[in-house]
N, C-alpha and C positions, 0 to 999 in steps of 0.2 A: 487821340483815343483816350476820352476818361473812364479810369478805372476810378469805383466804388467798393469798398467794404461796409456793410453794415448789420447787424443781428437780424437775422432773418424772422420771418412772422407765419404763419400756416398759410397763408397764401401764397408762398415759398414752395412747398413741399412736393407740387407738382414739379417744377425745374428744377429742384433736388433731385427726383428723380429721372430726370429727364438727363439731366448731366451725369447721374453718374455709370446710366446707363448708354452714356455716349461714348466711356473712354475705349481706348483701344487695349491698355498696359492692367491685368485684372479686373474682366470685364466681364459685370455679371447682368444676368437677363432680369427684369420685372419678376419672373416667378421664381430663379434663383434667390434672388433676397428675401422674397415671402418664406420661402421654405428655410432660411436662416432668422426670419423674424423680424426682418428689416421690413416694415410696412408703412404705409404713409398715418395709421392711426398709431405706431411706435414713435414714428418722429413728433407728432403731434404732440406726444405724452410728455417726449423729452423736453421739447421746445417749452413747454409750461411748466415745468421744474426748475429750470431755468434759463439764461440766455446761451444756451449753449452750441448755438450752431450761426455760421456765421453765410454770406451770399457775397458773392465779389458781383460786379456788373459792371459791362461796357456799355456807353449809352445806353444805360437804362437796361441791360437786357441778361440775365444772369447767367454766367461762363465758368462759373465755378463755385463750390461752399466747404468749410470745414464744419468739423462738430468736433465737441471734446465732451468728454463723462467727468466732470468732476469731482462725483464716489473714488472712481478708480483711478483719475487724474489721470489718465489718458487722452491721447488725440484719438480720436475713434475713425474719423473720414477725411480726406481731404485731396479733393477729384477736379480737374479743370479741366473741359471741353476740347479736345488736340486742338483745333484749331487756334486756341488761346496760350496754347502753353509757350511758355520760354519769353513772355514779357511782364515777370514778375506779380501775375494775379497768385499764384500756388504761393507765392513768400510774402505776398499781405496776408491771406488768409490764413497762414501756419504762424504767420504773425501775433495775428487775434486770439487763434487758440492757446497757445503756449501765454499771451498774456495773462488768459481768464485762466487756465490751469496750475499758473506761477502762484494765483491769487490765494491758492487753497492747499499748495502743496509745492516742497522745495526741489521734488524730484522727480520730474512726469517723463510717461513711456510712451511709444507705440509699437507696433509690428508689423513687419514686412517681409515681403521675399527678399531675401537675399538679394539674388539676380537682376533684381528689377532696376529700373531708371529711380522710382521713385525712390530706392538707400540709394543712390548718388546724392539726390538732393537733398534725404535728409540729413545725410553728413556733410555737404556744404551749406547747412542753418546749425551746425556744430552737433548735433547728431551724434553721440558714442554706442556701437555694438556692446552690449552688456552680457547676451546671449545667444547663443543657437540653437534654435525649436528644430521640431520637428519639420519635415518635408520644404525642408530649404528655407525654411523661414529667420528673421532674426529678431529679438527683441534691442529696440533702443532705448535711453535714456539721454535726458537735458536737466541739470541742474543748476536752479536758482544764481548761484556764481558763475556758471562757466560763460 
């Protein structure tokens, strides 16, 4: 099975959303993301600001993508298809971002629930809890050293 990482293009953004409305682990519908703002002319916008969003592929076929905001030096997304998980495409693509997000800042975050599978993994890509949000949420950080 070849896995691929590479910056994704707007011809992308259909299986952006197609994957990340596949997952099972906070999982939101086409019109839920619209009504947060998550639209395919929003990803458009980002993607030509910069390379900020990343496409894993197995033969050819795409199972997963991150994005990072490099204003706010955050990971913003980063969703792989169940059926792909647990054979290292989620830790190439947190890969990519964390390298582009290192590039502009020493200290980058994201956030998540608590509870979820996805703070398991991201405390074993060295992941530290910095915060407790609201409604079970937590903020992470990764720093430049660690």
């Amino acid at each position: 099975m070849e896995t691929t990482v590479r910056i994704a293009n707007q011809a992308d953004i259909s299986a952006i959303f197609d994957i990340r409305t596949s997952v099972t682990e906070n999982h939101l519908s086409h019109d839920q993301l619209t009504e947060m703002g998550i639209t395919p002319d929003a990803i458009r916008q980002a993607m030509s600001a910069s390379p900020c969003v990343w496409v894993a592929e197995v033969e050819g076929v795409p199972v997963g993508f991150s994005m990072a905001d490099a204003e706010d030096g955050c990971v913003f997304a980063a969703f792989v298809r169940p059926e792909f998980e647990g054979r290292g495409v989620g830790r190439r693509l947190m890969a990519r971002a964390e390298e582009f997000l290192f590039q502009h800042h020493r200290t980058i975050w994201l956030e998540t629930a608590e509870t979820s599978r996805a703070s398991g993994f991201y405390r074993s890509l060295g992941w530290q809890v910095v915060e407790q949000l609201p409604e079970g949420d937590v903020r992470f950080e990764k720093s430049l050293n660690e």
